[in-house]
C-alpha positions in Angstrom: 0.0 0.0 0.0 1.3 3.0 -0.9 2.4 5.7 1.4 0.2 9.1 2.0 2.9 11.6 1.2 0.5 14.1 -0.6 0.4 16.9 2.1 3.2 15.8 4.4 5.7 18.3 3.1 3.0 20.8 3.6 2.1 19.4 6.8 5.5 19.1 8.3 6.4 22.9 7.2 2.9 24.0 9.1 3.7 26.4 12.1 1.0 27.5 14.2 0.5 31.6 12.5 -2.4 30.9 10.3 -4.3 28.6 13.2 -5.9 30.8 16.1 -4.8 30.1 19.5 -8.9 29.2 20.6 -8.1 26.2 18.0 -5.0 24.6 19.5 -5.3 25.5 23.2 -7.0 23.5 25.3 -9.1 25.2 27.6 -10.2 23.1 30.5 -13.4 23.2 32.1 -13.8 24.3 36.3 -14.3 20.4 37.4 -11.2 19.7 36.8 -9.9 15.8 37.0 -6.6 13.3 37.5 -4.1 13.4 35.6 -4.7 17.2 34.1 -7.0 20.3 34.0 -9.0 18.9 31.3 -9.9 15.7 32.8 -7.8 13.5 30.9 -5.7 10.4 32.5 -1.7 10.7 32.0 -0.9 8.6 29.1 -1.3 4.6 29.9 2.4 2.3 29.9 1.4 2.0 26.2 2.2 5.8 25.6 4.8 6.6 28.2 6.0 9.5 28.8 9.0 11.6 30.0 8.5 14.8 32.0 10.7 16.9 30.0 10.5 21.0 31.1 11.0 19.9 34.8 12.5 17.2 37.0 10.6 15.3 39.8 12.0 17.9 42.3 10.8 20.7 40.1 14.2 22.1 38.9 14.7 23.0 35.7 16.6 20.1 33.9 19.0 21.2 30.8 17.3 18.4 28.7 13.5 20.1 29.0 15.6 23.5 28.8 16.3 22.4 25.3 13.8 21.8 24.5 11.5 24.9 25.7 14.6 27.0 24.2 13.7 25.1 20.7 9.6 25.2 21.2 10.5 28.9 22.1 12.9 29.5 18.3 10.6 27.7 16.2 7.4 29.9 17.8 9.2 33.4 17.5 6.9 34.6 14.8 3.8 32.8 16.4 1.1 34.9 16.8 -1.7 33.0 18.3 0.3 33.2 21.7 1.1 29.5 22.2 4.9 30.7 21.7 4.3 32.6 24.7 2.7 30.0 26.5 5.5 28.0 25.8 8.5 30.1 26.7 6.8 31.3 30.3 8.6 29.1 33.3 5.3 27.7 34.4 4.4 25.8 31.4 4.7 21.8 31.8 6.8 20.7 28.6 6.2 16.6 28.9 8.2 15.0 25.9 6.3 11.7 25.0 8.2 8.4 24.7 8.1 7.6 20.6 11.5 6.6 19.5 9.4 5.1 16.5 9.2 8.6 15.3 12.0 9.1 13.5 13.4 13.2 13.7 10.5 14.6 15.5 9.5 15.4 19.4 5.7 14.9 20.4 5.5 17.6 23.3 2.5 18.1 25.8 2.7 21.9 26.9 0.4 22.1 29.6 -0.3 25.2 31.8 -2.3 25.6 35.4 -2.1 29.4 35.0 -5.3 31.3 35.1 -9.0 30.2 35.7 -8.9 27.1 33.5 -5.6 26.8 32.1 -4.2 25.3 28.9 -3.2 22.5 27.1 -1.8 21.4 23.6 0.2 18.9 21.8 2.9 19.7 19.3 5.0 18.3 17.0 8.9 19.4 17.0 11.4 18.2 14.4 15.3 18.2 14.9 15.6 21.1 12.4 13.3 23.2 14.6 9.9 22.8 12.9 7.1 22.8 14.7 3.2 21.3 13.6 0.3 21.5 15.8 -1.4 18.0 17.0 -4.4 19.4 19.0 -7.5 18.4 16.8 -5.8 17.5 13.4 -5.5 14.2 13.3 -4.9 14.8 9.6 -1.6 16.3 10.8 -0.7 13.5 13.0 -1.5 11.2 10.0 0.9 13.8 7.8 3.7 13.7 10.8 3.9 9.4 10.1 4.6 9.7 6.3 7.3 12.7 6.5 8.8 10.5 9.9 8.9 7.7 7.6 7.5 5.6 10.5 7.8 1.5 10.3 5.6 0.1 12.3 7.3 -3.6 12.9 4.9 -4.8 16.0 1.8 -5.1 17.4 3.4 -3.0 20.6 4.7 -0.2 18.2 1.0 -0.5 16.4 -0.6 0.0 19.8 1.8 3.3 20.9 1.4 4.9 17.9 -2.8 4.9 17.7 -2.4 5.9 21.2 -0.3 8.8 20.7 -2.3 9.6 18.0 -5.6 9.5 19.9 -4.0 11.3 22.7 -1.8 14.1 20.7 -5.3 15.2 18.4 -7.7 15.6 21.0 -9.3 18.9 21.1 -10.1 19.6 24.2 -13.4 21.1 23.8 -14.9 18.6 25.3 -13.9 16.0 28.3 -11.8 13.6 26.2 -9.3 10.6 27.7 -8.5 7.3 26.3 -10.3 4.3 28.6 -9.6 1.1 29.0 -12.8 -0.2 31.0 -16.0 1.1 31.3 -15.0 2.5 35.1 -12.7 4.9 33.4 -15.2 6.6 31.8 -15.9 10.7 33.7 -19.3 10.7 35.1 -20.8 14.0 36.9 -20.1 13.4 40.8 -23.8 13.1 41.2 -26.3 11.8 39.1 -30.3 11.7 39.7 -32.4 8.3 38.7 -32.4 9.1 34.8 -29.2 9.8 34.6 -28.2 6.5 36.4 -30.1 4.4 34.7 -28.4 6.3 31.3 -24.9 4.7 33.0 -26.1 1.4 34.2 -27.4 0.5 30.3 -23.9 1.8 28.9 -22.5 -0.3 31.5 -24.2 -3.2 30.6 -24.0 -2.5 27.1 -20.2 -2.1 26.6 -18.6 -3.1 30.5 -17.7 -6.4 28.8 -16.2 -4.7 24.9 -14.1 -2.2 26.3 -10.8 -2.9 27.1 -7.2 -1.7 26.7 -5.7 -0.7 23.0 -4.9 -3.7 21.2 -3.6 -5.0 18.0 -3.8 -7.6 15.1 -1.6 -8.4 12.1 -3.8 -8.1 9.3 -2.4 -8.0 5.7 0.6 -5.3 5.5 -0.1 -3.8 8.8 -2.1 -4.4 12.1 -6.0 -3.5 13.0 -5.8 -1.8 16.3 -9.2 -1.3 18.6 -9.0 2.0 21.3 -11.5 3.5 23.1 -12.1 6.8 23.7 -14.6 8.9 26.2 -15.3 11.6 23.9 -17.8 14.3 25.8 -20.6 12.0 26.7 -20.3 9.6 24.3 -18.0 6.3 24.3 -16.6 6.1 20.9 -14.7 2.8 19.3 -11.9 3.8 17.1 -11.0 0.8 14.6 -7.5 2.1 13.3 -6.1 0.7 9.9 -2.1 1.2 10.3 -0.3 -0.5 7.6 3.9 -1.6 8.7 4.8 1.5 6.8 2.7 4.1 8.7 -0.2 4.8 6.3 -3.1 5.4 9.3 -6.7 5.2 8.7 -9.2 5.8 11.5 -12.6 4.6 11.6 -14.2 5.9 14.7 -17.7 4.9 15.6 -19.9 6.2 18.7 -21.2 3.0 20.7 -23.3 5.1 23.4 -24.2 8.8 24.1 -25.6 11.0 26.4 -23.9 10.4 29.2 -23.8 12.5 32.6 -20.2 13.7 31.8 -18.4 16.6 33.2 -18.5 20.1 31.1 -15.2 21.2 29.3 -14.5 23.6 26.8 
């Protein structure tokens, strides 16, 4: 199968000018949640990741220094703002783990500052381009091709939808990757119609949901992920051939759920 180099170029040279900073910021809403201001869980052992801007004792270490310093050079003509949001000293710079990503960074800049907060992923190449993740999964598609990702393994299959699914969320909505049916954000209290709303999701998908996993199937893997997307539970079936070509067929099992508000 051939691989989807049409718009990577264009992809890859994308900074963040022409996008407005409502469009890759990820504004959280006032419930709040583990893991970060949005809600979302930190990403499971199948997408680790590396604090990068600080150290566990909150010192400034010189590998997330780099990196900021980079963010902070390739943004200098940004003007949405996220360069700033970037280059200020309370910005969370989290590099994910993705050594199959050949050339490029995937970076979680994350801020508590202010009433809500904010929260975007980006991409960063060794030469000091930057493309924005947050809700273009096109882009992330784009990113694979001009990496000239090989995906070898049903473990490399699995960390790469699960970057993916994590790095193009967009935030405008309570959105987190879950693995069973517990994981799924409900309102802290719920009346009778509401509960009986959970109890037949429950019962509907308690026993389909499960962790990301993957298949061999013809030049590539079929991978299954789960995602809580606002109040509905959507199934992404992801088509990822060994060379990278990703295809994503996501499909909404239940809605209406009592989930928190974000925007």
């Amino acid at each position: 199968m051939g691989r989807r180099t049409t718009t990577a170029r264009r992809a890859a040279a994308a900074l963040v000018a022409p996008v407005t900073l409502a469009a890759v910021l990820a504004v959280a809403g006032c419930t709040g949640g583990p893991g970060g201001l949005d809600g979302t869980v930190a990403p499971t052992p199948s997408a680790p990741a590396t604090t990068d801007g600080t150290t566990t004792d909150g010192t400034t270490s010189d590998e997330g220094t780099d990196v900021r310093t980079r963010l902070t050079q390739a943004l200098r003509d940004d003007t949405t703002g996220l360069g700033d949001l970037v280059a200020q000293d309370d910005t969370t710079l989290t590099v994910l783990d993705t050594p199959w990503l050949d050339g490029w960074q995937v970076v979680d800049v994350l801020s508590r500052a202010g009433a809500h907060g904010a929260r975007a992923y980006l991409a960063l190449s060794d030469e000091g381009t930057v493309t924005v993740l947050t809700g273009r999964p096109e882009a992330f598609v784009d990113l694979l091709a001009e990496a000239s990702v090989r995906v070898r393994d049903e473990a490399t299959a699995v960390a790469v939808v699960d970057t993916y699914l994590d790095a193009t969320r967009s935030f405008r909505r309570w959105s987190q990757r879950v693995a069973t049916f517990d994981d799924v954000r409900l309102r802290p209290t719920l009346d009778d119609a509401a509960q009986a709303t959970v109890d037949a999701a429950r019962t509907r998908l308690a026993a389909q949901i499960g962790p990301t996993s993957a298949q061999r199937r013809g030049d590539g893997f079929a991978v299954v992920a789960w995602v809580q997307d606002g109040d509905a539970v959507v199934r992404h079936d992801v088509d990822l051939t060994s060379d990278g070509t990703l295809t994503d067929h996501p499909s909404t099992q239940v809605s209406g759920l009592p989930a928190p508000v974000s925007r």
